[in-house]
C-alpha positions in Angstrom: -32.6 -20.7 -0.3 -30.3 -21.3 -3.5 -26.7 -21.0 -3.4 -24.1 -20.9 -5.3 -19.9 -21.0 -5.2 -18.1 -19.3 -6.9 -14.0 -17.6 -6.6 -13.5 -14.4 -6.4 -10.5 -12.8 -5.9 -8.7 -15.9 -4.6 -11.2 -16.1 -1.6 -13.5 -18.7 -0.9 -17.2 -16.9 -1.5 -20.4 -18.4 -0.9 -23.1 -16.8 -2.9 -26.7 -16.1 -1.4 -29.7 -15.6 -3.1 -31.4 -12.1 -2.5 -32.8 -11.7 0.9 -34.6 -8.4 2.4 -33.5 -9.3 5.5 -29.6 -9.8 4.6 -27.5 -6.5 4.2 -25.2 -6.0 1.4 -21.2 -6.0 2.0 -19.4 -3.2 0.3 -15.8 -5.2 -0.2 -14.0 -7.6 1.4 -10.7 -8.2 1.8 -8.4 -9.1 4.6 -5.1 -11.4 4.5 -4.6 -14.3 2.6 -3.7 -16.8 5.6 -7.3 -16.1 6.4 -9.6 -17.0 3.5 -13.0 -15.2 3.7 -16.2 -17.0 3.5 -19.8 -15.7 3.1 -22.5 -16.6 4.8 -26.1 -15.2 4.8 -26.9 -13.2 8.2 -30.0 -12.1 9.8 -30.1 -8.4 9.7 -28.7 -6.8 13.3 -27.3 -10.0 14.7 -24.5 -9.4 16.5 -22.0 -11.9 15.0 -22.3 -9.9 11.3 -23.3 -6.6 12.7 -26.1 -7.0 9.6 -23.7 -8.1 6.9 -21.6 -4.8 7.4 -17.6 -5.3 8.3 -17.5 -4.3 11.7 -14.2 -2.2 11.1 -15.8 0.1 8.6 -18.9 0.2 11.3 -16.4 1.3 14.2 -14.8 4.2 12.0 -18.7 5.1 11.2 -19.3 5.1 14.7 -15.8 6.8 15.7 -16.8 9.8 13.3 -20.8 10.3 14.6 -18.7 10.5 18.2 -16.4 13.0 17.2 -19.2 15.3 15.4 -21.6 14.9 18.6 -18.6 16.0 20.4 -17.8 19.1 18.8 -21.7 20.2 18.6 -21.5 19.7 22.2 -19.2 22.1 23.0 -21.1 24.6 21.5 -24.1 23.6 23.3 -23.6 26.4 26.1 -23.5 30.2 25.6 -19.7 30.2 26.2 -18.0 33.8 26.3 -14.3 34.3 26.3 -11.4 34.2 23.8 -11.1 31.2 21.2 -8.6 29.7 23.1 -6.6 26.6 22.2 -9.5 24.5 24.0 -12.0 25.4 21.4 -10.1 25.3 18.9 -9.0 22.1 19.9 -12.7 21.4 20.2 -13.7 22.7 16.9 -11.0 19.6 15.8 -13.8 16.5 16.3 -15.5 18.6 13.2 -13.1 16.1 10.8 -15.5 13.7 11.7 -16.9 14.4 8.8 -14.2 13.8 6.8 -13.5 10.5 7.6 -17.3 9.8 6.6 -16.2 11.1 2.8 -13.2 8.7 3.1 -15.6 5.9 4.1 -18.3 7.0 1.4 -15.3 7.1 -1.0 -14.3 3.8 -0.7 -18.1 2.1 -0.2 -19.5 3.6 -2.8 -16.9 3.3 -6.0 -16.1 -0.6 -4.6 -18.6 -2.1 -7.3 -17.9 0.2 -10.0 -14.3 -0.2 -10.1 -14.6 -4.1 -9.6 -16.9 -3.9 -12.6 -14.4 -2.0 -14.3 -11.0 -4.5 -13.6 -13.2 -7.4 -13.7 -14.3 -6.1 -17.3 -18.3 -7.0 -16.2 -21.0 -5.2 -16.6 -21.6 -1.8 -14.7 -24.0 -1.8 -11.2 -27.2 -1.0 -12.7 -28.3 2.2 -12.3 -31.8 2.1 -11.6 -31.1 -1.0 -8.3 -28.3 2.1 -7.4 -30.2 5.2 -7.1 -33.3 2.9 -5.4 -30.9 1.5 -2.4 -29.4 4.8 -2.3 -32.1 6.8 -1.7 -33.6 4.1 0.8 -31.0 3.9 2.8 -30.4 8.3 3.0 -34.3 9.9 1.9 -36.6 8.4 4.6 -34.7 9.2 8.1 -33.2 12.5 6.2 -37.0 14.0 5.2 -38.2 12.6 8.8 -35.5 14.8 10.3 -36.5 18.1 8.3 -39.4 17.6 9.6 -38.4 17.6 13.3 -36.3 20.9 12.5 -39.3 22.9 12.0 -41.2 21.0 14.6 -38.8 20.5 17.6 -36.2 23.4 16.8 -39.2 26.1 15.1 -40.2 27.5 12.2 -37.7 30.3 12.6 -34.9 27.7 12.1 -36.3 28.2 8.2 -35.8 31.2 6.0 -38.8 30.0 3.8 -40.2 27.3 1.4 -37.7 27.4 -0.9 -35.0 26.5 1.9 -37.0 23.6 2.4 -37.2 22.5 -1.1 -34.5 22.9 -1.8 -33.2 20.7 1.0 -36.1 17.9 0.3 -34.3 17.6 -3.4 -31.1 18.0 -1.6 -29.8 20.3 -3.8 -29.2 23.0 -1.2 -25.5 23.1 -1.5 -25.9 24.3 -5.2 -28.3 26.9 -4.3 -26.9 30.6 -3.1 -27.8 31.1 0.6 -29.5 27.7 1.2 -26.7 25.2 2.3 -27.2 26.5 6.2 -30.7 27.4 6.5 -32.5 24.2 7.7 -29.9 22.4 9.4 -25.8 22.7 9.6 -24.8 19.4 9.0 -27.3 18.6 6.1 -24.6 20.5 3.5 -22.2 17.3 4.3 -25.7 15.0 3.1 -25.3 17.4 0.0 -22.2 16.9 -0.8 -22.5 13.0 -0.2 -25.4 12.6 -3.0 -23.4 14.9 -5.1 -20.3 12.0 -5.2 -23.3 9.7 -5.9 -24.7 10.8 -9.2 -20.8 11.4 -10.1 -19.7 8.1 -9.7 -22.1 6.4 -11.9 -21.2 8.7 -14.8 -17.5 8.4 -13.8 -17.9 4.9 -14.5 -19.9 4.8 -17.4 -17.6 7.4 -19.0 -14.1 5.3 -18.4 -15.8 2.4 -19.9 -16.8 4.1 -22.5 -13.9 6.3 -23.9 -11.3 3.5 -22.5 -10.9 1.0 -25.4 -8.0 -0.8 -24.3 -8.3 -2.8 -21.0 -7.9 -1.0 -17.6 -5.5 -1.7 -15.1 -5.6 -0.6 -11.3 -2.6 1.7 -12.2 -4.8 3.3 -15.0 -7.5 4.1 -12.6 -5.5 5.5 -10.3 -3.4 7.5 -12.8 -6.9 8.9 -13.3 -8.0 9.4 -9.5 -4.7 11.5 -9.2 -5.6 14.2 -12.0 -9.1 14.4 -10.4 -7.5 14.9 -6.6 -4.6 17.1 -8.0 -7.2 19.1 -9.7 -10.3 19.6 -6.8 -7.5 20.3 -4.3 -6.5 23.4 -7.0 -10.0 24.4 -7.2 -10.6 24.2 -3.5 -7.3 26.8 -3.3 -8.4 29.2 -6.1 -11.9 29.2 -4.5 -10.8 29.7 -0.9 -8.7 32.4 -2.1 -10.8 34.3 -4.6 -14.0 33.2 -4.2 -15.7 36.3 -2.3 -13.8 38.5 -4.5 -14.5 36.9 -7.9 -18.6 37.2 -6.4 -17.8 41.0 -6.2 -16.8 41.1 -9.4 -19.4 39.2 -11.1 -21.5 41.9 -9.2 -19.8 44.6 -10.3 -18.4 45.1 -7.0 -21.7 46.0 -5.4 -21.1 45.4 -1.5 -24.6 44.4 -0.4 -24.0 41.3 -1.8 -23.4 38.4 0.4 -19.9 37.5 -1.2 -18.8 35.1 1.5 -22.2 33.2 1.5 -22.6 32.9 -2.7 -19.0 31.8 -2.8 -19.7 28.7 -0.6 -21.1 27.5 -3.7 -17.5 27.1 -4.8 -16.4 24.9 -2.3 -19.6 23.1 -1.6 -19.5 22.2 -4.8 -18.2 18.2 -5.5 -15.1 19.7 -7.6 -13.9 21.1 -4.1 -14.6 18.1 -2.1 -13.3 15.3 -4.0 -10.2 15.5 -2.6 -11.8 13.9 0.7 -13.2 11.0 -1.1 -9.4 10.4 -3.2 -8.0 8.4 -0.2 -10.8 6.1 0.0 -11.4 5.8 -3.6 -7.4 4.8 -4.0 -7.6 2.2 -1.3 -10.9 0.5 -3.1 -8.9 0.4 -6.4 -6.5 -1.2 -4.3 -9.3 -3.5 -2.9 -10.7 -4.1 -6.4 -7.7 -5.3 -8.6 -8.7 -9.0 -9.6 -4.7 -10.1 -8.8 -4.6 -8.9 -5.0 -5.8 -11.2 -2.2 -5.2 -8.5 0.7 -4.8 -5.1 1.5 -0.8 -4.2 1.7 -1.3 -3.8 5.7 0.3 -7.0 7.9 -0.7 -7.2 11.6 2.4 -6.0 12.9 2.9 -2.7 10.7 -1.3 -2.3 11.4 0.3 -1.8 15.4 2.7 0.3 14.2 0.4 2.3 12.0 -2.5 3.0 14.5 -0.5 5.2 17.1 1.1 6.9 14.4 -2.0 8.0 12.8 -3.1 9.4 16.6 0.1 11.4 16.5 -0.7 12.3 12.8 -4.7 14.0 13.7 -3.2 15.5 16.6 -0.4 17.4 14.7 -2.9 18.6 12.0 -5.4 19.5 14.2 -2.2 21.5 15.7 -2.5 23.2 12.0 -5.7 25.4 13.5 -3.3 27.7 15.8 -1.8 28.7 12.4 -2.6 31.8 11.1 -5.5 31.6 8.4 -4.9 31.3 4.7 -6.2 29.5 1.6 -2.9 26.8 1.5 -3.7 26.2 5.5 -7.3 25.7 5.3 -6.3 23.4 2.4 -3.8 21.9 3.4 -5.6 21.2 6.6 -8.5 19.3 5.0 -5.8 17.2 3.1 -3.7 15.7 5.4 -6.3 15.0 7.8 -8.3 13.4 4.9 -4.7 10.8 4.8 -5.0 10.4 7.9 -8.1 8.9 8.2 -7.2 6.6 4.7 -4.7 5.2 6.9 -7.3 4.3 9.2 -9.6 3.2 6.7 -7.1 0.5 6.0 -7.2 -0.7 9.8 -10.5 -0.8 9.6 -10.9 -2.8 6.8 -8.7 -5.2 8.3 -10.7 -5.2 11.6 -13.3 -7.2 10.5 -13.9 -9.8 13.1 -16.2 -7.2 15.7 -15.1 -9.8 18.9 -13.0 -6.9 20.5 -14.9 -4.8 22.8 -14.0 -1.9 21.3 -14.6 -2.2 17.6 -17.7 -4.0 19.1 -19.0 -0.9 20.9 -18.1 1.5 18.0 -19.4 -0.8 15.2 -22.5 -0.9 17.0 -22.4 3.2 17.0 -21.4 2.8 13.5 -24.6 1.0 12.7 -26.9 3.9 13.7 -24.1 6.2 13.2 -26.5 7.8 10.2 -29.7 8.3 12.1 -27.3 9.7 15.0 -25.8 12.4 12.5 -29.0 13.7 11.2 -30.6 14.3 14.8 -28.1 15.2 17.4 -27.6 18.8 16.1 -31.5 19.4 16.7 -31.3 17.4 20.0 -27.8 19.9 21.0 -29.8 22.8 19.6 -32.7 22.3 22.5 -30.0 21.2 25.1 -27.9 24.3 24.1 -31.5 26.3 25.8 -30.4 25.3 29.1 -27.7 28.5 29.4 -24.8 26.8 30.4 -21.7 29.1 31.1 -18.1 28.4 29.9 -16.0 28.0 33.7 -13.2 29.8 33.7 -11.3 27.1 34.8 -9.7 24.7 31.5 -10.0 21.6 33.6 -13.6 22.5 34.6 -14.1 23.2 30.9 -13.5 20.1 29.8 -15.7 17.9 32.1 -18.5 20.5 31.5 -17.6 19.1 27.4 -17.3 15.9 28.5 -20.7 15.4 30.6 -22.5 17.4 27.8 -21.0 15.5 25.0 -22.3 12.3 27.1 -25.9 13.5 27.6 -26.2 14.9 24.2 -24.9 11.2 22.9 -27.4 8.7 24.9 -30.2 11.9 23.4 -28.7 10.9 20.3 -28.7 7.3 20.3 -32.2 7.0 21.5 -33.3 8.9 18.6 -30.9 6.9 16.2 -31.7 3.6 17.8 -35.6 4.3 17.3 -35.0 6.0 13.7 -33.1 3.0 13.0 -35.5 -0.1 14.3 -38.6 1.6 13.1 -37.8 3.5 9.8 -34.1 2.8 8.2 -33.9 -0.7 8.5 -37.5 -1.6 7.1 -36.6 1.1 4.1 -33.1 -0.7 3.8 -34.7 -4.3 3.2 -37.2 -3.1 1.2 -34.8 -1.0 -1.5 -32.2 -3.9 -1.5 -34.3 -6.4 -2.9 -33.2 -4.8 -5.8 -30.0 -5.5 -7.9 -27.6 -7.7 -6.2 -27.1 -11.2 -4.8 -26.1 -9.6 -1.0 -23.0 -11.2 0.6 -21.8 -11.3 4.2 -18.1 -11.8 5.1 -16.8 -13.7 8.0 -13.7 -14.9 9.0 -12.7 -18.3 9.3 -9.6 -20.2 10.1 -6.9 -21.7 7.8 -6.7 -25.1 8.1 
């Protein structure tokens, strides 16, 4: 195998030749007492996790846990108020959030390096290849199981399922829900991945004088000032601008068409801002780490507990266009702030960022599986207990059961389908590159 050496970003890099069975790093940057070499790794070993950083893995896994966790406490055929405990519950939903944060910074990485580096743009064609490898096969496999496992009724008709096979079900009127609850988050994702190639074309393009990291972000702060505006106008008066545009006929389904609003990317791109702002960080040719030392990383992790607990404290408010907002905003900080640990977790030797990095890896095939898995567990009939603490070890035990369901299915999705499709996709394009940590001498 042919290699090469060559400096980037003040690091020592080793270049690796293409190699199916090597997976591509998105980044890599950690501090600069530690210079970061690359080495090629066989795909799962457990030293590289598969050439992915094992901190980014953990938050992966950390959000699949907290979305199995919040499915499963809807798993029984609870009665009673919506009490803080549910609503407490309903929290772990923000899972999905810090998946756009991730996706945010993953998947604009190359394009802004390309664009501070002054190279030439990610090809296109290599992009939308690994892309779809990496989210079509498992995605189209699950569809499948909807109809078979959870039943046909589970689909309003062909078009639902067309329109989720070209995942363009968010930007359809009724369809978003109709095969599967999670898939409008997969929606959203490709939407920000047909943006950002355009984005970056366009900058290149119209920018004639050379950009700067402060240029970009000047940028990314018009675009997040302006989705969270649209994501308040269309919370506010979505339903009633639908009754309008009907001429105020009431048998349409106002609340259902106006989701189109804020399933559409302008209203979520304020959950991929923090991610995309830490990769500009990551990017700029002049900076050899993140600004996060070891000791204000300690400082930073507790606070960012306190920080998802206090927002998720937000939901006992009453309900309004700035709180649902507002909600979705800080908590999307929040998990920047972790996004920055993680990247600075890179070595996966701790038991914990072990564990969760290993979650992380199959943290995709878990997403698209355990709702249909919590669907046939929720046919048991469990009843809410009256009593909170009995509550929450009837969540806790479910949430458990309904993960090991899930990670069978992941793990099984993952040996047998994504990670075959994954090596054969990223032959395309790029040189791959694994970082690992070694010791200043």
């Amino acid at each position: 195998m042919r290699r090469t050496d060559q400096e980037i970003k003040g690091f020592e890099v080793t270049g690796v030749a293409n190699s199916p069975r090597v997976r591509e790093a998105e980044g890599g940057f950690g501090p600069a007492s530690r210079p970061v070499t690359v080495a090629p790794v066989e795909a799962g070993s457990v030293g590289g996790l598969g050439g992915r950083f094992a901190g980014v893995d953990a938050l992966r896994g950390t959000a699949a846990l907290m979305v199995v966790a919040v499915h499963a406490a809807f798993v029984g055929r609870w009665s009673g108020p919506d009490d803080g405990l549910l609503r407490f519950q309903r929290e772990f939903s923000t899972g999905v959030l810090l998946f756009f944060v991730v996706s945010g910074f993953v998947i604009s990485l190359p394009w802004l390096r390309a664009l501070l580096e002054d190279r030439p743009l990610p090809a296109v064609a290599p992009y939308v290849v690994r892309r779809g490898g990496r989210l079509l096969p498992a995605y189209w496999l699950s569809i499948v199981g909807a109809v078979a496992l959870v039943g046909p009724a589970a689909v309003t008709d062909w078009k639902a399922i067309l329109t989720h096979v070209f995942m363009v079900h968010d930007l359809v009127p009724h369809e978003a829900y109709t095969v599967g609850s999670p898939y409008w988050t997969l929606g959203v994702e490709v939407q920000f991945y047909a943006v950002v190639p355009i984005l970056g074309g366009a900058i290149r393009r119209f920018h004639k004088s050379s950009i700067t990291p402060r240029t970009l972000l000047r940028w990314l702060l018009i675009g997040w000032a302006s989705s969270v505006a649209w994501t308040l106008v269309a919370t506010e008066l979505g339903p009633a601008l639908v009754l309008a545009l009907h001429g105020g006929n009431q048998a349409v389904n106002a609340e259902r068409v106006s989701d189109l609003l804020l399933l559409a990317l302008p209203s979520k791109f304020m959950l991929f801002c923090p991610g995309i702002a830490i990769a500009v960080l990551a990017a700029d040719p002049r900076r050899t780490s993140l600004p996060l030392s070891q000791l204000s990383g300690m400082i930073l992790a507790p606070l960012l507990i306190a920080g998802w607990i206090l927002v998720a404290m937000m939901s006992a408010l009453p309900p309004s266009a700035v709180h649902a907002v507002g909600h979705d905003l800080l908590m999307s900080l929040v998990f920047g702030g972790a996004l920055l640990l993680g990247l600075r977790a890179q070595r996966p030797g701790r038991r914990v960022i072990g564990l969760l990095a290993g979650i992380g890896t199959v943290s995709y095939g878990i997403y698209v599986w355990h709702w249909i898995a919590s669907i046939r567990l929720g046919g048991v009939g469990l009843i809410r207990p009256a009593s909170p603490l009995m509550a929450v070890l009837q969540w806790l035990v479910v949430t458990a059961i309904l993960l090991v369901v899930s990670l069978v299915l992941a793990a099984t999705s993952w040996v047998f389908l994504e990670r075959r499709c994954i090596a054969a996709t990223h032959g395309w394009g790029r040189a791959r590159y694994v970082v690992r940590w070694r010791r200043a001498v």
